[in-house]
N, C-alpha and C positions, 0 to 999 in steps of 0.2 A: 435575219429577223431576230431581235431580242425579246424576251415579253418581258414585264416587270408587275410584281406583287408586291403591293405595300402594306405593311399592318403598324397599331401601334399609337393611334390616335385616340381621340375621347374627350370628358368633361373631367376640367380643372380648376382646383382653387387658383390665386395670386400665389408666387412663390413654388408651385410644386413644382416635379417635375415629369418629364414624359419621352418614352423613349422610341421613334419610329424606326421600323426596319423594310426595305427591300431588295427583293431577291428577285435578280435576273434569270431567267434561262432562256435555251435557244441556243444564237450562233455568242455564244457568249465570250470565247477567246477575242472577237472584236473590239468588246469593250472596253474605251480609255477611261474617262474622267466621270464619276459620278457625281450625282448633284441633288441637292434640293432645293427643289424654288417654294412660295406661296402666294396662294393672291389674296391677298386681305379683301372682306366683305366693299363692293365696290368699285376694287382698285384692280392694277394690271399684276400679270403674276411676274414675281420678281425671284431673282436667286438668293437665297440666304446663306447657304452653305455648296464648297464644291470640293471634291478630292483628286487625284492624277492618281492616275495606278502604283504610281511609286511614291503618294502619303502627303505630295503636295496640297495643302489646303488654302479654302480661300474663304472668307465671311462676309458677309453684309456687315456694316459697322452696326444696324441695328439688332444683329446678334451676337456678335464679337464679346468675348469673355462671360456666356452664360450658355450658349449653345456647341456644342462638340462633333464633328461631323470625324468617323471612322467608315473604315472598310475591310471585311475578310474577303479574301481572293480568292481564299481556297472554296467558299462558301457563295462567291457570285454576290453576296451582301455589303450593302453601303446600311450606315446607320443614321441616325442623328438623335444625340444626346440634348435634351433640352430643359435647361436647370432655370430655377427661376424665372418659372414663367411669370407675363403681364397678358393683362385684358387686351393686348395692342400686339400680343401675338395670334390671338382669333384669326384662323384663315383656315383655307384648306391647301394642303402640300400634296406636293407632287414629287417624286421622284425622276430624273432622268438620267438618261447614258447617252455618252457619245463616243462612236464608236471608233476604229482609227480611219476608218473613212468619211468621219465628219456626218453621219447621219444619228439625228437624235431620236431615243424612243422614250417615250412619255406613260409613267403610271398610272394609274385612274385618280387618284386621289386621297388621300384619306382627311377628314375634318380635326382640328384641335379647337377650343373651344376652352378659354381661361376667362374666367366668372365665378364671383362669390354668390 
């Protein structure tokens, strides 16, 4: 079992930025690839950002060149750096892990919210 805690979210102008973190624990040596999805007000939740334990990264093109996805190992923490935000990032994100036995565990959520 993995748990995962996310913090990091809140209310934003156009432009700023904001920085989400989560922290795994548990059977946490299983953990492969980190990730953050979000599901837009509506919509289905989708992946934005994903890491591999050894710093392979992958984007959504709708975050590609303003959002930064990192990870401490040592610390069980995946990040996501998120620079110039838009109103069209409003969602709530989720963290997940997948483990090397292909089982995912999912964070509660935290909301972002970009609005003048």
């Amino acid at each position: 079992q993995v748990q995962l805690v996310e913090s990091g979210g809140g209310l934003v102008q156009p432009g700023e930025s904001l920085r989400l973190s989560c922290t795994a624990s548990g059977n946490i040596f299983s953990v492969s690839t980190m990730a953050w999805h979000r599901q837009l007000p509506g919509k289905q939740r989708e992946l934005a950002a994903a890491i591999t334990r050894g710093g392979t990264t992958n984007y959504a093109d709708s975050v590609k060149d303003r959002f930064t996805i990192s990870r401490d190992n040592a610390k069980n923490t995946v990040y996501l750096q998120m620079n110039s935000l838009k109103p069209e990032d409003t969602a709530v994100y989720y963290c997940r892990v997948t483990t090397r036995a292909g089982i995912d565990y999912w964070g509660q959520g935290t909301q972002v919210a970009v609005s003048s």
